[in-house]
Legacy VTK file of the C-alpha trace (Angstrom):
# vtk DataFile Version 3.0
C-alpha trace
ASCII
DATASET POLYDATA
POINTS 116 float
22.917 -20.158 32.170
23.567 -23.333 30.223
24.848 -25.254 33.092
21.416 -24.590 34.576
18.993 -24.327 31.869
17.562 -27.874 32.243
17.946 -30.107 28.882
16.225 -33.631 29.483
16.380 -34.688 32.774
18.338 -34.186 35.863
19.852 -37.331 35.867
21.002 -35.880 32.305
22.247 -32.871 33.318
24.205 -34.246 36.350
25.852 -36.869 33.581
26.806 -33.632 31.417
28.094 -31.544 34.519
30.079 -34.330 35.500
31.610 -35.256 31.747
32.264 -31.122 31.915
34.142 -31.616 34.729
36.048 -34.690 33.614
36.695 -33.286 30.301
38.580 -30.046 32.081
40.881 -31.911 33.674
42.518 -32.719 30.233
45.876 -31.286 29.152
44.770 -29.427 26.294
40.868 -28.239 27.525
40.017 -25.023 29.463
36.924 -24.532 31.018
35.887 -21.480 32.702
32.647 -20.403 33.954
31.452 -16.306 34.131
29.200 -16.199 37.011
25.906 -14.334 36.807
27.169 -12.266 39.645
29.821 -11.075 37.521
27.134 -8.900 36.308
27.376 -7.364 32.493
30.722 -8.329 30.495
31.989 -7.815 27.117
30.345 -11.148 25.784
27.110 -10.343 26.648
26.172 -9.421 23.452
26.300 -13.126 21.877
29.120 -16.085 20.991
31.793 -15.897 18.825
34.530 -18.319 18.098
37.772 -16.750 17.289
39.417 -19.591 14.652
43.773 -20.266 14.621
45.656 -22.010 12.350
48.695 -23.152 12.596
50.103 -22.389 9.138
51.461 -18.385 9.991
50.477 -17.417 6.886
46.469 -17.831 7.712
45.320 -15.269 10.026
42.737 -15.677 12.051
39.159 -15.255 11.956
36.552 -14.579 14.102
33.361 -16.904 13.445
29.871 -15.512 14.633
26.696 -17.559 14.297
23.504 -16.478 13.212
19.917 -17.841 12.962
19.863 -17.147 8.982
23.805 -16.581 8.096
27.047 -17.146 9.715
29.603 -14.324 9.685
33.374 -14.281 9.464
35.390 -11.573 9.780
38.749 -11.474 8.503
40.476 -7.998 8.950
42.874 -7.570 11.404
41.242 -4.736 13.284
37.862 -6.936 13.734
40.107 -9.783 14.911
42.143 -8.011 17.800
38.915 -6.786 19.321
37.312 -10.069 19.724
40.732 -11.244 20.807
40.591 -8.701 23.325
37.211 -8.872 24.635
37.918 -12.809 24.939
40.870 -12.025 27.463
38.737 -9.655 28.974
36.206 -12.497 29.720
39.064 -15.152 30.882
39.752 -12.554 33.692
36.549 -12.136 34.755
35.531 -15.678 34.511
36.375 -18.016 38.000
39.670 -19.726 37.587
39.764 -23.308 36.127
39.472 -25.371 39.697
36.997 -22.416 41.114
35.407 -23.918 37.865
35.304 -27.158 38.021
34.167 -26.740 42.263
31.252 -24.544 40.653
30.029 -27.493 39.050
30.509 -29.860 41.174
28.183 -27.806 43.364
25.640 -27.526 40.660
25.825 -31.118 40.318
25.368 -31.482 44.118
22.178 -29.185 43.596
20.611 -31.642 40.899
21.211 -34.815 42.759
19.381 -32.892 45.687
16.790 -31.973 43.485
16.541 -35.902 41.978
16.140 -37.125 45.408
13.735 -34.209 47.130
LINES 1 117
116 0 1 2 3 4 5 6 7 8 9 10 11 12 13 14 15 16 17 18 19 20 21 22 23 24 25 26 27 28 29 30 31 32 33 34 35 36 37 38 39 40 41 42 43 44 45 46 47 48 49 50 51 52 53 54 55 56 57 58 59 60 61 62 63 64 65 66 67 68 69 70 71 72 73 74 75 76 77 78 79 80 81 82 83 84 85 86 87 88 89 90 91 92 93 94 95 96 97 98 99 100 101 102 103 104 105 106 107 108 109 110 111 112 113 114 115
């Protein structure tokens, strides 16, 4: 949905789908869309950011933003759920260059749209 929920213009959106698509192609980003036809998956229920360090000795933490409070959750059992549901949703979601052609056609759709 927020590849097509319009923010500012199309002209603006194309700019951001494009800068998406440029941005994937670096070494060190991922980007991975979950169709709508996909249907219900395990993230449906909200975002969460699961946080690494690289000192061993931190473990990680799962970050969840709220409208009034943020939580973090720190035990281990929390942790390897949300770990798990995230791998669950990197299956399910397109591969990175079905990605990156699912916004390009997006993008094709908005400069339609710009010029109709």
């Amino acid at each position: 949905s927020a590849l097509r929920r319009m923010v500012g213009s199309k002209q603006v959106m194309i700019e951001q789908l494009e800068q998406l698509v440029e941005l994937s192609l670096l070494p060190h980003v991922t980007v991975q869309v979950l169709p709508f036809e996909m249907g219900a998956h395990p993230g449906i229920n909200g975002q969460y950011a699961i946080l690494e360090f690289p000192d061993a000795a931190d473990s990680s933490v799962v970050y969840i933003e709220g409208v009034t409070s943020d939580l973090y959750l720190e035990k281990a059992h929390d942790v390897q759920r949300y770990s798990v549901m995230y791998e669950h949703l990197r299956a399910q979601a397109l591969n990175v260059e079905q990605t990156r052609q699912f916004i390009a056609e997006i993008v094709k759709e908005y400069t339609r749209l710009s010029h109709g």
